[in-house]
C-alpha positions in Angstrom: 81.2 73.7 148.8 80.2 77.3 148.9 77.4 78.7 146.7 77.5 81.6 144.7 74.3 82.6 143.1 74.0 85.0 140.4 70.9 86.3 138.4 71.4 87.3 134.3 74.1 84.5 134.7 74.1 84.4 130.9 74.3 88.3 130.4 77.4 90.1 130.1 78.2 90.6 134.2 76.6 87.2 135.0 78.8 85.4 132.8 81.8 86.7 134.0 80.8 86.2 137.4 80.1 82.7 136.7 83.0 82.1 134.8 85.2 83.9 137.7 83.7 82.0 140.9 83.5 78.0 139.1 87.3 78.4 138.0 87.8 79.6 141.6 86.2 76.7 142.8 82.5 77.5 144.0 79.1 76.1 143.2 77.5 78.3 140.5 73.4 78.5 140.6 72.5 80.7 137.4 69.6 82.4 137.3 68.8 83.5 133.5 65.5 82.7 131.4 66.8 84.6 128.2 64.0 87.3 128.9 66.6 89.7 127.3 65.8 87.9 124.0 62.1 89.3 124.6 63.3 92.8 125.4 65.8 93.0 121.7 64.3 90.2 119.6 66.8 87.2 118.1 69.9 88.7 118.2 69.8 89.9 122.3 69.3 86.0 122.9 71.8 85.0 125.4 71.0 81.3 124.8 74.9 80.9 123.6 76.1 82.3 126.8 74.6 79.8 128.2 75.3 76.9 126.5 78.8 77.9 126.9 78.8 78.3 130.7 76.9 74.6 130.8 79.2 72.8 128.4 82.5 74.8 129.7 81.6 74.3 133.6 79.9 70.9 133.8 80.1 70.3 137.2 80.8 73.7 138.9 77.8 75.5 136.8 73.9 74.9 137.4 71.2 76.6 135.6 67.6 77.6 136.5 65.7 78.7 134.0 63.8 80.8 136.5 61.9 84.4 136.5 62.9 86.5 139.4 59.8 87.8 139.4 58.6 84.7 140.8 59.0 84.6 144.7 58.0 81.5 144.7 60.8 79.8 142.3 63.1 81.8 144.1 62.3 80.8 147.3 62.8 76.5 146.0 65.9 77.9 144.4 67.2 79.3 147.9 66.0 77.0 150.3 67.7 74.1 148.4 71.2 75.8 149.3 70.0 78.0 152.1 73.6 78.3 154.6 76.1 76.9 151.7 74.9 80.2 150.2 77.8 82.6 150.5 77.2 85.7 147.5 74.4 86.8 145.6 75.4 88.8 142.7 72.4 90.3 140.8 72.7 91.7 137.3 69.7 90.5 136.0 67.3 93.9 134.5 65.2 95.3 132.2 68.1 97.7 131.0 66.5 99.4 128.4 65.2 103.6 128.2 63.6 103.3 125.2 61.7 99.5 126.0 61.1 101.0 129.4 58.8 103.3 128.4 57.2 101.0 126.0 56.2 99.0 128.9 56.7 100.9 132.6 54.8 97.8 134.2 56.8 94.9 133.0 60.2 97.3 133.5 59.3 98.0 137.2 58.1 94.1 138.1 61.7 92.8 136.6 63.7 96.0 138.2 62.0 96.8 141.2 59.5 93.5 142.1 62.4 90.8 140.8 65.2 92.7 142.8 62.8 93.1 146.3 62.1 88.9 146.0 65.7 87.8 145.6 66.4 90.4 148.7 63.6 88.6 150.6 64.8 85.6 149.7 68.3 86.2 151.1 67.2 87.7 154.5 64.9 84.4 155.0 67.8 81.7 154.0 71.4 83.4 153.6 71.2 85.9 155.5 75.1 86.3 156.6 75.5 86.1 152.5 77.1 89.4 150.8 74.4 90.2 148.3 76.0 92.4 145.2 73.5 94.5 142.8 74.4 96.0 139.5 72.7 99.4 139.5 73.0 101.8 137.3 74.3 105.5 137.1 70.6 106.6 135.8 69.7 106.5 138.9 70.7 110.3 138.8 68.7 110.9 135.8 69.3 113.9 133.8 70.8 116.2 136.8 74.6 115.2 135.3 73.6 117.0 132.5 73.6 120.9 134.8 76.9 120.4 135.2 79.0 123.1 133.6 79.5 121.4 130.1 81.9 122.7 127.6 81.8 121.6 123.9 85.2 120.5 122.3 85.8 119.5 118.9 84.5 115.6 119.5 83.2 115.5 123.1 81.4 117.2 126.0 83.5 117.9 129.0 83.1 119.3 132.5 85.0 123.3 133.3 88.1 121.8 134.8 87.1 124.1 137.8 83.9 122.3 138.5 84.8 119.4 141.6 83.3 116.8 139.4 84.8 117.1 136.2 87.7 114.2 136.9 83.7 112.2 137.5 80.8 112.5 139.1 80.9 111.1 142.8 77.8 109.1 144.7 77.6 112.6 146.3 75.3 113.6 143.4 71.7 113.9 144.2 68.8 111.5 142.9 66.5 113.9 143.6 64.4 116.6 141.6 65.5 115.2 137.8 64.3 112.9 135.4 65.3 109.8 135.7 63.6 107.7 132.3 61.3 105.1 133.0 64.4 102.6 133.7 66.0 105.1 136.0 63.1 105.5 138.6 62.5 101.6 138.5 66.7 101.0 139.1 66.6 103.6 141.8 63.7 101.6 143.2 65.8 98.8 143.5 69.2 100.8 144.6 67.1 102.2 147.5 66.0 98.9 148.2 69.2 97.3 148.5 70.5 99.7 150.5 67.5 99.7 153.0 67.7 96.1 153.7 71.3 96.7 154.4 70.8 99.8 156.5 67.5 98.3 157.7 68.3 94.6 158.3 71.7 94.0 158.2 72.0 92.6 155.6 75.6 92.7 154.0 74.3 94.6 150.7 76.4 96.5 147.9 75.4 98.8 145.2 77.8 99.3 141.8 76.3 102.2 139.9 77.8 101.2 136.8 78.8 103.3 133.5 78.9 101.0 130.5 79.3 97.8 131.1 81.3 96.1 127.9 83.1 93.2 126.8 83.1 90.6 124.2 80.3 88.2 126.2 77.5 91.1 125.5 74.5 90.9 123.4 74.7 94.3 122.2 71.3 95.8 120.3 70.5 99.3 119.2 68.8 99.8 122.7 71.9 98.4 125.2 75.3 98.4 125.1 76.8 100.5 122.8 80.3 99.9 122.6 79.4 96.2 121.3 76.8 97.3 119.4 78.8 99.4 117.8 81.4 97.1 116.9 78.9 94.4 115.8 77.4 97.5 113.3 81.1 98.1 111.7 81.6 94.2 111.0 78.2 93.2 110.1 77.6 96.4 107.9 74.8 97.1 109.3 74.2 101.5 109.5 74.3 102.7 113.1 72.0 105.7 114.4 73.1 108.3 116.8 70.6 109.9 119.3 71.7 113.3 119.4 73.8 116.1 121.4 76.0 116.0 117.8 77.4 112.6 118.8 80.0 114.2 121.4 78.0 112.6 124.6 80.8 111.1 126.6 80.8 107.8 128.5 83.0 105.8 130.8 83.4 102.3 129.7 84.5 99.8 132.2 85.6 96.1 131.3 83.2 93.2 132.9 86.5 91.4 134.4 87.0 95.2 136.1 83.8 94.4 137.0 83.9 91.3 138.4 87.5 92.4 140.4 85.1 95.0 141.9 82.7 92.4 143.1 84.9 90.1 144.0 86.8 93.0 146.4 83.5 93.4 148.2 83.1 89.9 148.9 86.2 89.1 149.9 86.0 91.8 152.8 82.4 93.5 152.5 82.1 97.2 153.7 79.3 98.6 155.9 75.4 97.1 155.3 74.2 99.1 152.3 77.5 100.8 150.7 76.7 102.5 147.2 80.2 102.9 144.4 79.8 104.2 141.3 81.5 102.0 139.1 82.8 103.3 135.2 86.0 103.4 133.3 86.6 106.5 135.0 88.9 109.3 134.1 91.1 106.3 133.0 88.5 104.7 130.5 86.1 106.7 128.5 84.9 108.2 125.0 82.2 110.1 122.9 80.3 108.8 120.5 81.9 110.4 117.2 85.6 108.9 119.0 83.9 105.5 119.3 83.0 105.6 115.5 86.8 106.8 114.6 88.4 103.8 116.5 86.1 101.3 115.4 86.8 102.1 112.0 90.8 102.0 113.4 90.2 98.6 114.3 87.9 97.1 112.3 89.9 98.8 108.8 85.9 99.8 107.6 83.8 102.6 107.6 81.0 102.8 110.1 78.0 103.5 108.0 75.7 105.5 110.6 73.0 108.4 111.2 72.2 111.0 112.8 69.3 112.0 114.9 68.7 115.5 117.4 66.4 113.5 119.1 67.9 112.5 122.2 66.8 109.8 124.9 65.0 111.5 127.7 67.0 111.7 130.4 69.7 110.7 128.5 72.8 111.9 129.7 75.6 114.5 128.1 78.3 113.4 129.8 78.9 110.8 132.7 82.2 109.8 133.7 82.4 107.9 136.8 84.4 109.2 140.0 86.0 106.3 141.4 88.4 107.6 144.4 85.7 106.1 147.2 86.1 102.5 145.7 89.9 103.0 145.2 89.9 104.1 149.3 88.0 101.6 150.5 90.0 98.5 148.0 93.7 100.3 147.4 94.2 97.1 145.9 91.3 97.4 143.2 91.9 98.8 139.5 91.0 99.5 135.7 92.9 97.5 134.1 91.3 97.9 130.4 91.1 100.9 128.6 88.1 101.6 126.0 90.8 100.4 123.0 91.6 97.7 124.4 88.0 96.9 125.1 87.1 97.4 122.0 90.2 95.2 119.9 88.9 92.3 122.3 85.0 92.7 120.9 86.4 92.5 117.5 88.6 90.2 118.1 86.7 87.7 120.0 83.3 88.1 117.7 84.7 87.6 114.6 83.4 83.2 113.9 80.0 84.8 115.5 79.2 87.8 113.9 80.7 86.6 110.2 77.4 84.8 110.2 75.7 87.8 110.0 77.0 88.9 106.7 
């Protein structure tokens, strides 16, 4: 039976992707030790992820409670399935500005270190395997933010005459910018993955993704917002937001879009090293003060929340994710949930686990 192995398999992308490939009839190895539960405290446990994916998958679903920092356990984990191995999908991270900069070495060891073993690892034992990594779109730090930006009543948007303002293309530079802590030790990674693509041969893939939702998140204050938020407006618990008067925009992409992405590389992978950027696109995004006003659509309460003008550094005004070269390259490939409906599946999904919290 073929092995799929995927890292953060009890995050919001791993899950899926473990759910996904042991209903389709692979061998799941997850690799997750709950480290995001030392990044957000408690409540960014994913512990019931993974309970879920054990009791759910019995016999299709294996867990490793492993560190992908260590070469070492990697290298047992690898060798065990060595030529049944047939995708490595790699979500795990330190995803965090704010806890980046609280601790730059333990953020670039996870990101950077954790990223360069598992790619070692798959050159030495599976090396015909397609080998998937979830980047990140601040990997071009602040430089979306020199865009020509016009201010609208509740969101930022790009001069219509600008060539990026239906999203920002992989043909943005990386360079000259600040990146945040997390940015430079994702790029690290992205550059890495690539390289041992370009370098060895090695049938690599970059998603530089937007926001990354759906209803098998841990949202905290410091990652993922759209769950976060939603968790804020049921919980009634007062939500803070960092600046540029709430009318940042994002593209929010579903994790099943996600996984349809990964899944399209896999089935037919393109050439050693390919980068996407992967969002909600033109077809899927909000601002923050929009976000507020449906959440309090769908939820029937008020969202109790704050403002502050301080801003994230390198936090970006407005990023919505051009996805024409992934639509080229998979015709077949598209969004297939919008931010509403996103959002209505958070509340609607969380409601047994989050009543709790009242």
């Amino acid at each position: 039976m073929a092995v799929v192995i995927i890292t953060g398999a009890a995050g919001l992308i791993g899950s899926e992707a473990a759910a996904f490939y042991a209903e389709a009839g692979f061998h799941v190895v997850g690799i997750d030790n709950n480290m995001r539960q030392t990044f957000f405290g408690e409540e960014g446990s994913t512990l019931w992820n993974r309970s879920n994916l054990l009791s759910t998958y019995k016999d299709r679903y294996e867990h490793y409670d492993s560190d992908i920092r260590d070469g070492e356990a990697l290298d047992r984990i690898f060798s065990r399935y060595a030529s049944q191995i047939a995708l490595i999908v790699h979500t795990a991270a330190q995803p965090s500005h704010d806890w980046a900069a609280k601790d730059p070495l333990l953020d670039f060891t996870v990101n950077a270190n954790g990223t360069l073993h598992l790619l070692e690892a798959t050159r030495r034992y599976c090396s015909d395997a397609v080998f998937v990594f979830t980047s990140t779109n601040k990997v071009y730090g602040d430089a979306p933010n020199r865009l020509p930006l016009v201010e609208r009543e509740t969101r930022w948007e790009v001069e219509k005459s600008h060539p990026f303002h239906q999203g920002i293309s992989e043909e943005m530079s990386v360079d000259q910018n600040m990146h945040s802590l997390f940015g430079a030790s994702k790029l690290a990674a992205d550059i890495l993955v690539q390289e041992y693509g370009r370098y060895f041969g090695l049938r690599t893939v970059c998603f530089r993704g937007g926001v990354l939702s759906g209803s098998r998140q841990s949202g905290v204050p410091l990652h993922g917002f759209i769950n976060y938020l939603m968790k804020c407006a049921m919980t009634g618990t007062p939500y803070t937001i960092l600046g540029y008067k709430g009318k940042q925009v994002r593209d929010v992409i579903h994790a099943k879009d996600v996984i349809a992405a990964i899944h399209a590389v896999f089935s037919q992978p393109p050439a050693p090293g390919e980068v996407y950027n992967l969002g909600g696109g033109i077809f899927s995004n909000i601002s923050m003060l929009e976000a507020i006003l449906l959440t309090e659509k769908i939820t029937g309460k008020p969202v109790e929340h704050r403002y502050s003008e301080q801003h994230r550094a390198g936090d970006h005004i407005w990023y919505v994710s051009d996805l024409r070269k992934l639509m080229r390259h998979y015709p077949h490939w598209r969004i297939t949930y919008t931010v509403s409906m996103i959002m209505e599946e958070i509340h609607a999904e969380n409601k047994e686990r989050w009543s709790h919290a009242l």
